[in-house]
Each structure stands twice: as C-alpha cells, then as structure tokens.
LUMMARMI-828416 format. One record per residue (C-alpha): residue in three letters; y, z, x. Coordinates in Angstrom, 2 decimals. Each point is the difference from the previous one (the first is absolute). Example, Ala and Ser with C-alpha at 12.3 -4.5 7.8 and 13.67 -1.06 7.14 Angstrom:
% residues 2
rest, py, pz, px
ALA, -4.50, 7.80, 12.30
SER, 3.44, -0.66, 1.37
This chain:
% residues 273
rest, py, pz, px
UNK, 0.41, -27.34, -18.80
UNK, -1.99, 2.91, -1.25
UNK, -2.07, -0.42, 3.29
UNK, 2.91, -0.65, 1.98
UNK, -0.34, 3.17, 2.45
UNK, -3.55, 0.38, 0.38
UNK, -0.08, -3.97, 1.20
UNK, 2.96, 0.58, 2.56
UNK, -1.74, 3.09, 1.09
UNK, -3.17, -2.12, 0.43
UNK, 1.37, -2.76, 1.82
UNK, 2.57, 2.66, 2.43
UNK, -3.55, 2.13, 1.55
UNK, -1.77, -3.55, -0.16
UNK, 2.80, -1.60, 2.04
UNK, 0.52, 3.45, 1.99
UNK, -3.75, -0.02, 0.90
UNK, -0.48, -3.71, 1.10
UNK, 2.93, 0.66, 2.49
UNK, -1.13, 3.47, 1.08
UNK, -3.53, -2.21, 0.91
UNK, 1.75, -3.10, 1.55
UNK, 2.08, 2.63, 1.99
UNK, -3.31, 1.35, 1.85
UNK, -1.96, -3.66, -0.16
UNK, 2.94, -1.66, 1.57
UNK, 3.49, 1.70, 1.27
UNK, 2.37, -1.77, 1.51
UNK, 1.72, 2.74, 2.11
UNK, -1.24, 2.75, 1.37
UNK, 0.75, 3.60, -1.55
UNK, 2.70, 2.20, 1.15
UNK, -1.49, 3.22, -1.45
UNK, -3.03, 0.71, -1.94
UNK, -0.38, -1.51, -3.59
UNK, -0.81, 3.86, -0.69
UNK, 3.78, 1.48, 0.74
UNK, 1.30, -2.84, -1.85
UNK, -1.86, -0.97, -2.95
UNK, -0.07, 3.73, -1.34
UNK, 3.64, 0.46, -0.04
UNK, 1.00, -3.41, -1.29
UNK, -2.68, 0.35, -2.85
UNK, 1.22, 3.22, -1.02
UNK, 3.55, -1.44, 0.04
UNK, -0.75, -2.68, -2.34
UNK, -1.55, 2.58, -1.92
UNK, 2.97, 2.07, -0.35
UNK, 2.25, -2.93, -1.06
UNK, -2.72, -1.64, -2.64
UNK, 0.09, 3.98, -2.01
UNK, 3.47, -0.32, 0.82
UNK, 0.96, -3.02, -1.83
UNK, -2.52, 1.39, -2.75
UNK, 1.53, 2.96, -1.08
UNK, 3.64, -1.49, 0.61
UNK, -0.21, -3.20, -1.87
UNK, -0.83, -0.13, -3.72
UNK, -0.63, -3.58, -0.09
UNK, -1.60, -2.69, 1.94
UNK, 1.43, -3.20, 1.58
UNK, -2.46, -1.61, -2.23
UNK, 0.48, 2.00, -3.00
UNK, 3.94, -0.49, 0.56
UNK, -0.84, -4.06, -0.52
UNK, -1.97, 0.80, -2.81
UNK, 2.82, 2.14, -1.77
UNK, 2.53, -3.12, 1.59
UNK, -2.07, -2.66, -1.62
UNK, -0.07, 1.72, -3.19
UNK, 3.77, 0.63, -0.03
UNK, 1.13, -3.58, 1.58
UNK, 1.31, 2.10, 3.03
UNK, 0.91, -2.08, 2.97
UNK, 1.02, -3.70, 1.52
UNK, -3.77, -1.36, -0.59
UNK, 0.26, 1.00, -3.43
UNK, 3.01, -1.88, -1.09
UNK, -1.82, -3.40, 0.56
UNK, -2.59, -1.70, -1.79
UNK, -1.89, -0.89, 3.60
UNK, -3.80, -1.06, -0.30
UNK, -2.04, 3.21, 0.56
UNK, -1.16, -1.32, 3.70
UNK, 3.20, -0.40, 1.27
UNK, 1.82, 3.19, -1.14
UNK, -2.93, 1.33, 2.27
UNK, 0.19, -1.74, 2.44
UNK, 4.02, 0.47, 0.64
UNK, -0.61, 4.22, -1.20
UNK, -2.38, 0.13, 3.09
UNK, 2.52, -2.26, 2.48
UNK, 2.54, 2.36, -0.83
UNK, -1.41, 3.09, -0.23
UNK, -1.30, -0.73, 3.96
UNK, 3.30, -0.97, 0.80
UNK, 1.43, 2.95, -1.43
UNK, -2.40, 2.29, 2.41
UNK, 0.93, -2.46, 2.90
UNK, 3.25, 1.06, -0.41
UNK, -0.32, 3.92, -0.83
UNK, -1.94, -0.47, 3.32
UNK, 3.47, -1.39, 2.01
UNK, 2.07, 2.95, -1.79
UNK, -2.33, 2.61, 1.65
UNK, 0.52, -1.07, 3.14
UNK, 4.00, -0.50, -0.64
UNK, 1.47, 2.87, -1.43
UNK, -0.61, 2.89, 2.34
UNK, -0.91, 2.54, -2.97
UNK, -2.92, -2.46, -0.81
UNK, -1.44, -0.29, 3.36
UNK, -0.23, 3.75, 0.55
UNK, -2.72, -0.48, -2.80
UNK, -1.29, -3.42, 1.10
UNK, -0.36, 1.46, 3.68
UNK, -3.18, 2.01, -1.21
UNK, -1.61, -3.24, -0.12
UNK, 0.96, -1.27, 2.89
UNK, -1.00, 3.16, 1.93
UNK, -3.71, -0.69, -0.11
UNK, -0.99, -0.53, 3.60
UNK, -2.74, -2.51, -1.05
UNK, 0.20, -2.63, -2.75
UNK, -3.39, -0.25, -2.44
UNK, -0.65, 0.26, -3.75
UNK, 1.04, 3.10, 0.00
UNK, 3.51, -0.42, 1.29
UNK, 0.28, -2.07, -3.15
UNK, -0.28, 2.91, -2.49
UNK, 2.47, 2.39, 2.22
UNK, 2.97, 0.63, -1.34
UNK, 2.63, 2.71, -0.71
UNK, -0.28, 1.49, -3.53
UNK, 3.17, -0.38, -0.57
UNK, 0.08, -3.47, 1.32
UNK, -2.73, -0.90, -2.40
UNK, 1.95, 2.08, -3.18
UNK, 3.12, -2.34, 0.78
UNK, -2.04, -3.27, 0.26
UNK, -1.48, 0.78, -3.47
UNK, 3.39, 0.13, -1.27
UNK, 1.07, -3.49, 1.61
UNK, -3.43, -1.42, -1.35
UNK, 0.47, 1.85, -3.59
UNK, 3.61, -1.66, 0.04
UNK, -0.91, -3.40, 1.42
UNK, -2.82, -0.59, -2.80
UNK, 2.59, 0.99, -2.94
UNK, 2.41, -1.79, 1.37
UNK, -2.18, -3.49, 0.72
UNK, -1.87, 0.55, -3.18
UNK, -3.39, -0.52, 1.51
UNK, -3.03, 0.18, -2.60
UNK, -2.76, 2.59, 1.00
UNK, -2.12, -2.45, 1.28
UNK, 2.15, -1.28, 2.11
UNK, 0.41, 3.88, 1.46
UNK, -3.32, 0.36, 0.28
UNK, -0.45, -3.16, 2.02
UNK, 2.82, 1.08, 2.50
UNK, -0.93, 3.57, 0.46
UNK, -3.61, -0.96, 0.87
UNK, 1.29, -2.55, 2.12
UNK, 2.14, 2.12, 2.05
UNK, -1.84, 3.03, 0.18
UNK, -3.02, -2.13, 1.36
UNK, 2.55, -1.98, 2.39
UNK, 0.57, 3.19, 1.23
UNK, -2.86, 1.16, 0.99
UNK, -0.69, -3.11, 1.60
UNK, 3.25, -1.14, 2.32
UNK, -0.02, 3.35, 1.00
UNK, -3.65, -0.28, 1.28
UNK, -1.45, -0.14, 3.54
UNK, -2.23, -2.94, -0.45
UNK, -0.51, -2.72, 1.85
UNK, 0.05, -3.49, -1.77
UNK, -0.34, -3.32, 2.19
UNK, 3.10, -1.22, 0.36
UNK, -0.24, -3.23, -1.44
UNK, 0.00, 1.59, -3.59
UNK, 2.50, 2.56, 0.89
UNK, 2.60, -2.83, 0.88
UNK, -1.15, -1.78, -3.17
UNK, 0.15, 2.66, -2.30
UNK, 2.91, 2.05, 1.32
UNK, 1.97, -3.27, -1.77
UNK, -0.51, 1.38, -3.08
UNK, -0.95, 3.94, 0.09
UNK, 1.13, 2.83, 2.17
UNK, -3.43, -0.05, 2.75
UNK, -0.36, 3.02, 2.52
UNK, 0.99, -1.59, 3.20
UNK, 3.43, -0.74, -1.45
UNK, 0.62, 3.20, -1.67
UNK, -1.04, 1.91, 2.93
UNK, 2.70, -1.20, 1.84
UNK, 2.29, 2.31, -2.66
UNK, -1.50, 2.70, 1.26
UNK, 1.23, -0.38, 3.60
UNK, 1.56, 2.27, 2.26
UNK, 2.53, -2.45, 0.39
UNK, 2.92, 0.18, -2.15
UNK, 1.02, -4.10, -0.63
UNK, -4.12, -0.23, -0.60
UNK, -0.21, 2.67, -2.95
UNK, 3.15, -0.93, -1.73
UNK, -1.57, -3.55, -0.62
UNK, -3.32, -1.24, -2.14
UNK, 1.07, 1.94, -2.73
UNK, -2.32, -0.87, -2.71
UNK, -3.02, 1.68, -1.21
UNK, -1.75, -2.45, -1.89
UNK, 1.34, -3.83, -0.05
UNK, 1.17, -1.62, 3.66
UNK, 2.83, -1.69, -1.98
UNK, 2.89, 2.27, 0.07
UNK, -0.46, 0.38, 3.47
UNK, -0.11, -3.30, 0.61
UNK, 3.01, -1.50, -2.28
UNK, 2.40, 3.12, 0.73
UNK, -0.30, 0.28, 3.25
UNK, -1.96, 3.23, 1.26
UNK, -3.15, -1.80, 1.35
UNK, -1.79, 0.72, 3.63
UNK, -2.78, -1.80, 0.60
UNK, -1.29, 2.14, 2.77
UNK, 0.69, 3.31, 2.13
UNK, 1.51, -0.41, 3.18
UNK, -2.46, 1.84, 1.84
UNK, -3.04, -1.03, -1.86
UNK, -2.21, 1.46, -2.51
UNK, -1.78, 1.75, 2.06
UNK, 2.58, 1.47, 2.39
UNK, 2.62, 0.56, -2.38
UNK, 0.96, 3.58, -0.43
UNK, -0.42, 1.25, -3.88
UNK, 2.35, 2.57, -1.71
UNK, 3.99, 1.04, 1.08
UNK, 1.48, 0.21, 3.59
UNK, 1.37, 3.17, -0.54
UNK, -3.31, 1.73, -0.94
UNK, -3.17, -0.41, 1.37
UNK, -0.81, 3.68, -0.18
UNK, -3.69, -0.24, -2.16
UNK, 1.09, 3.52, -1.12
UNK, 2.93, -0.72, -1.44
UNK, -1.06, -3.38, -1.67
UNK, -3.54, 0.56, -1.51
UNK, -0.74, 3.51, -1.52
UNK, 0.42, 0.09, -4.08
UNK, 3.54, 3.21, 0.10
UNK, 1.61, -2.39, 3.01
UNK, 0.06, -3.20, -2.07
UNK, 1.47, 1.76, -2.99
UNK, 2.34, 1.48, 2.39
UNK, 0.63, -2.97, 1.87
UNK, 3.29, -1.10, -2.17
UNK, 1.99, 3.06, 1.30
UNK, -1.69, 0.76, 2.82
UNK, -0.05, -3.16, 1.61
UNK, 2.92, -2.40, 2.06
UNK, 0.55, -3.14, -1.49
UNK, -0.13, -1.80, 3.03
UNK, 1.42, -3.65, 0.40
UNK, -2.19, -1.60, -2.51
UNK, 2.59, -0.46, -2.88
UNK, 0.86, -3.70, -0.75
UNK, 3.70, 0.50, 1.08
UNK, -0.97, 1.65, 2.98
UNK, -2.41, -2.84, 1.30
UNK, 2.05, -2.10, 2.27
C-alpha cells in the first residue's frame, strides 16, 4: 500500500493518454468545438477538485480500510469469508454503491444542480470523464469514505475499485470507435462508450438511464439500461436542452458557477415523463 498513489497515478495519465491517442486515431463522432476550449477548462477543473479533496480530507479511502481492518470496522469484517471473496463482494458493492449515488444525482433536484456541470459538456471524450463540480466531487468522497467503513472493505480491495473506476471513466466517456461486435459483447459486462454516451443526451428519458460507470450490471438488473440513442451516435445532440450556449457551458468561472447560475431544466428523474 505504501505505493498505492504513485501506481493509481501511473495507471490514471497511462489510461488518460491511450484514450487522448485513440480519440485522434479513431473518433467516433465528430467534434462540436475544439479539443482546445474544452480540454483546458475540464483539466483545470479536475485539478481544482483533486487539491480540493487533499487539503479537506485527512484520510484516504484506502487508508480508512486500513484503519477499518485494523479495528474490525464494518459488515466484511464481522465474517470469517476467504480473503478472495470478501474482495470480490467489497468491489460488487462498492460499484453498486456509485451506481446508485449516480441515480440520487439525477433525483433530488439539489444534486443535479451539481451533476448538471457534467452534463453541460457539449462534446463527450476523456475529458468529460474527469469534469465535475468541486463540490460534487467533496460530497462523493464522503459517500465513498462512508460506504468503505460501512462495507468493511480491506485496502486492497479499495485499491482495486478506485483504479477500476477511475480508468472506466476515462474510457466510457471516450470518443472512440470500437467495432461493434466487441462493443455488444463487452457492454454485457462493463460500462463501453457507445452505451454511456447515450447518458449524455440531450434527451431527458436518454440521460436519466445507463447509470453506471464501471460494471453494465446495475443497469441491466435495475432497470436503467438504453442500448442505443434514438437519433444515433453520430447525430445525437450532446449536453442539456436548455443550454447550448458554448459560453456558458465550457469556460473554467462558468462551470463553478454553473450550480446557481444555471436552470435545472427537465432532466430530474421525477420530472422525466
């Protein structure tokens, strides 16, 4: 574990580069504005929430599991489970926990105002992946923080999941094209980018399904899967109905001001039908 953030690091910009590279070799839908006025604001987003989440949390989702383990904090902890398993199920639920932090930001209205600054991007790729709301990324901290004290994962099992799902990211949020015979075939299993692209339609029943960031599952078994946008990948509008302004969606102060600034629009769950 002493290694633990220099090999996330290692594998996020490896990832993060491979996609970046794909993205040029290979799109799959044409740009809406130039990587330029895009990439540089949602880098130096992510930016601002990773020194965020530094200086605000004293401890580590995987140092948390190694003080839990220590301490027998937790459901995993209470059994005497062979060491594969308790992995195994710490991973399962820790995804399905995100899954459905995921559903809750686009339920409660007070949530989506955050969640929104994702959704504003006018153009899905990696970078869309890494952009959200500081605050948005303080309060999921807190929900993973809780989650992995209250499932009483081990810090392997932490580090497994948070590599997994900040690579998954990176790629389902991706413009790369992937023959569709192993899209269809792996999109059983993990989150690929044709189906979560269809989240990021301009069409309100569209985003408020395919939920899940990293396994297909969730999706799947509870209901919230789309197999396809109605208008195609590559006519489908990207970002909100009720702003397509580039002004007002892509520069670094307008994202951060987005949550007050902005309309919610008709993209909360309850507001769907």
């Amino acid at each position: 574990m002493a290694h633990e953030p220099m090999l996330r690091l290692g594998i996020f910009l490896g990832v993060l580069t491979l996609m970046m590279i794909w993205e040029v070799v290979a799109p799959r839908r044409g740009r809406t504005l130039s990587r330029k006025a895009r990439w540089v604001p949602n880098l130096a987003l992510v930016t601002i929430d990773t020194l965020l989440v530094r200086l605000l949390f004293p401890i580590t989702a995987v140092g948390l599991a190694t003080l839990g383990q220590t301490r027998g904090w937790g459901m995993l902890n209470q059994f005497a489970l062979p060491e594969w398993l308790a992995l195994l199920l710490a991973v399962l639920l820790l995804d399905l926990v995100i899954y459905l932090q995921h559903v809750a930001f686009h339920a409660l209205p007070v949530l989506w105002r955050l969640h929104l600054v994702h959704h504003a991007d006018l153009d899905v790729d990696v970078t869309t992946g890494l952009r959200f709301h500081p605050v948005e990324i303080l309060l999921s901290m807190g929900i993973k923080l809780a989650a992995v004290h209250v499932i009483g994962a081990s810090p392997v099992a932490v580090m497994i999941f948070e590599i997994l799902l900040n690579g998954m990211a990176l790629f389902n949020h991706s413009n790369i094209r992937m023959p569709e015979g192993i899209d269809r075939v792996l999109r059983w299993l993990v989150v690929t980018p044709d189906m979560h692209r269809s989240h990021h339609s301009h069409l309100s029943p569209e985003a408020n399904m395919n939920f899940g960031f990293n396994l297909s599952w969730w999706d799947r078994v509870l209901g919230t899967y789309w197999p396809r946008p109605a208008e195609g990948h590559e006519a489908m509008e990207i970002g909100l109905e009720h702003q397509r302004e580039p002004e007002k969606c892509q520069p670094l102060i307008a994202m951060l001001l987005m949550p007050v600034r902005s309309k919610l629009g008709e993209y909360t769950i309850n507001r769907r039908w």
